[in-house]
N, CA, C and O of each residue as an XYZ file, in Angstrom:
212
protein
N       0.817     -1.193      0.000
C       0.000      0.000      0.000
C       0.862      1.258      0.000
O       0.540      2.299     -0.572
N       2.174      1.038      0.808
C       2.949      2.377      0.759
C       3.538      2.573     -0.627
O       3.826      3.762     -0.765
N       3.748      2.048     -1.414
C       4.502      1.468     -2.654
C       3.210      2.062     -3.448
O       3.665      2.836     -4.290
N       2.197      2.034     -3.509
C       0.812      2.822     -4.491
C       0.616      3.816     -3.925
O       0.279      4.689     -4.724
N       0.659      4.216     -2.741
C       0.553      6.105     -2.642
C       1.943      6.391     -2.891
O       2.146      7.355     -2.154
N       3.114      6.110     -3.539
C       4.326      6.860     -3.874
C       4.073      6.427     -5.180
O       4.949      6.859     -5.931
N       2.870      5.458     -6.011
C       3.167      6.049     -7.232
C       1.869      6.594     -7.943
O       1.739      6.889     -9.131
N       0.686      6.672     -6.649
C       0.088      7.414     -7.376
C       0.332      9.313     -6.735
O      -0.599     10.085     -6.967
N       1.425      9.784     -6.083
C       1.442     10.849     -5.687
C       2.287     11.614     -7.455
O       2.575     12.802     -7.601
N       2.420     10.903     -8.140
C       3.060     11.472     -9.060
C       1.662     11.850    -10.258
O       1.782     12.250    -11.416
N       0.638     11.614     -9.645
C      -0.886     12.407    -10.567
C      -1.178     13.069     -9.796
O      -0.963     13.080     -8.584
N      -1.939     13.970    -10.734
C      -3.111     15.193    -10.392
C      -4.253     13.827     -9.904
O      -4.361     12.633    -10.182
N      -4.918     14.743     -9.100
C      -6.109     13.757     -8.691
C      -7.016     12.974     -9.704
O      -7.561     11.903     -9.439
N      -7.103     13.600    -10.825
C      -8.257     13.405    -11.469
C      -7.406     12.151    -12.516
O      -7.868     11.168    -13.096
N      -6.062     12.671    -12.443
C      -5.270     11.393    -12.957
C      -5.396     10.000    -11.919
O      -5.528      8.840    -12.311
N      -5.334     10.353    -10.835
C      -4.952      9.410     -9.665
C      -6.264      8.349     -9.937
O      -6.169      7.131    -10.091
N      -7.504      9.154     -9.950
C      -8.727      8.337    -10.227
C      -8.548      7.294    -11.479
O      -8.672      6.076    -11.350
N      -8.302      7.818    -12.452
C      -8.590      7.130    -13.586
C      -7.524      6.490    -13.971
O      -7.733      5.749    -14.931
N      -6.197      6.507    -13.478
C      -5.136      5.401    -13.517
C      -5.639      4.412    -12.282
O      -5.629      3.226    -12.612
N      -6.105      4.687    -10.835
C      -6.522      3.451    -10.257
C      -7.712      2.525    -11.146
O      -7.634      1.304    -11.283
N      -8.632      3.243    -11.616
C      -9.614      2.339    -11.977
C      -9.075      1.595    -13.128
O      -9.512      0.447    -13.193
N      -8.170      1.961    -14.138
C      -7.494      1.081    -15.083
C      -6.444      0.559    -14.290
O      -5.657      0.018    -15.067
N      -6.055      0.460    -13.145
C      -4.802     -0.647    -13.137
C      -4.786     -1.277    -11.819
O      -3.958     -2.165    -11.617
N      -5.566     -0.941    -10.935
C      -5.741     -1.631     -8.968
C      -7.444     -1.975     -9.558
O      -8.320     -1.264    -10.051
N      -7.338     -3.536     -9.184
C      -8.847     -4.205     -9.081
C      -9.454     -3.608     -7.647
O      -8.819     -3.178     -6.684
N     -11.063     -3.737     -7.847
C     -11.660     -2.984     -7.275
C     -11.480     -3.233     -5.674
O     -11.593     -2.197     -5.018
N     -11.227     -4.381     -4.947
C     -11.256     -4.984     -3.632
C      -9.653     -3.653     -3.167
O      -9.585     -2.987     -2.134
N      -8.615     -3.665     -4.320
C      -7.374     -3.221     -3.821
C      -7.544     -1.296     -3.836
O      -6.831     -0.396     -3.392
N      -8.335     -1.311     -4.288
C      -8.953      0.723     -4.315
C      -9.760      0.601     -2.939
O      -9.591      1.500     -2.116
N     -10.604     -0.428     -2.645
C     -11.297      0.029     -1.188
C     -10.177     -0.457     -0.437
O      -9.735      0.349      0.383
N      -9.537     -1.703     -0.514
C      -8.515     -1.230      0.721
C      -7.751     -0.049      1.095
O      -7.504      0.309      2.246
N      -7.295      0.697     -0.321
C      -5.850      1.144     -0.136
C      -7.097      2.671      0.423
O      -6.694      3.331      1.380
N      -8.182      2.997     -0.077
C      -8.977      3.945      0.325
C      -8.827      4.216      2.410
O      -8.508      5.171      3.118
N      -9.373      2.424      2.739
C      -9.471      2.259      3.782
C      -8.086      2.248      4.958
O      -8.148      2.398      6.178
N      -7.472      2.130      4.519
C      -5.777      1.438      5.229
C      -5.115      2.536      4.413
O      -4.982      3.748      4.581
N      -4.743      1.669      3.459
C      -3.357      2.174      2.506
C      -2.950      3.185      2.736
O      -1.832      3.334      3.230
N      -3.937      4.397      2.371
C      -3.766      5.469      2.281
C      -2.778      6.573      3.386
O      -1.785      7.290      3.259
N      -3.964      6.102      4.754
C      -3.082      6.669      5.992
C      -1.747      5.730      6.272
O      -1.113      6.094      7.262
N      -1.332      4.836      5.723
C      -0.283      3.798      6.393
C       0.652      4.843      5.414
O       1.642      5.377      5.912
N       0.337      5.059      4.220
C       1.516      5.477      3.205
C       2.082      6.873      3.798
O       3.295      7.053      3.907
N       0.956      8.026      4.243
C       0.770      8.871      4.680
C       1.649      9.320      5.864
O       2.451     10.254      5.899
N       1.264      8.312      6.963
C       2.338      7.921      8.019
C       3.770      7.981      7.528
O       4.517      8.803      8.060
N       4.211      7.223      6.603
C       5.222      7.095      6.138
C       6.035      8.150      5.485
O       7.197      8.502      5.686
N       5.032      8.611      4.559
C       5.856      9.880      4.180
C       6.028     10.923      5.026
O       6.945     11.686      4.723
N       5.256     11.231      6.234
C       5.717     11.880      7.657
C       6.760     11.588      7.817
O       7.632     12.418      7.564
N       7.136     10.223      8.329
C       7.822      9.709      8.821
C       9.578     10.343      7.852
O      10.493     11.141      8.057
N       9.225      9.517      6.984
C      10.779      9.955      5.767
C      10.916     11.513      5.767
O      11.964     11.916      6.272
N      10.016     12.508      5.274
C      10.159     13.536      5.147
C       9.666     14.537      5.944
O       9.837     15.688      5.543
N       9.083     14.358      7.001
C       8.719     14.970      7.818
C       7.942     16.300      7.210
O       8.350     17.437      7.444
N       6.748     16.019      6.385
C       6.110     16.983      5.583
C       4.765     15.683      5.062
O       5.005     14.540      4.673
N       3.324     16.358      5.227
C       2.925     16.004      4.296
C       2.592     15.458      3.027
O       3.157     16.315      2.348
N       2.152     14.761      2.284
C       1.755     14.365      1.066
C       0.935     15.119      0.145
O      -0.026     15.700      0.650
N       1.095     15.222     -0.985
C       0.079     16.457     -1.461
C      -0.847     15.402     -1.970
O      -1.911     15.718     -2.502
């Protein structure tokens, strides 16, 4: 999950949407929605001590 928010931080949102729905099956978008997201989030705190855009 940390590994898909560092590669979807490289889209605009509206990219972020429409590259998940063509390439993460649907079970792996509600996880990473549910989990992923803040675990990756955490992380990039963690490394850079800054936010995620």
């Amino acid at each position: 999950m940390i590994q898909l928010g560092f590669i979807l931080e490289a889209f605009t949102p509206q990219e972020r949407n429409i590259w998940m729905k063509a390439n993460v099956p649907g079970i792996a978008r509600v996880l990473y929605n549910l989990l992923g997201r803040r675990q990756y989030e955490s992380y990039y705190r963690l490394i850079y001590d800054a936010r995620p855009s």
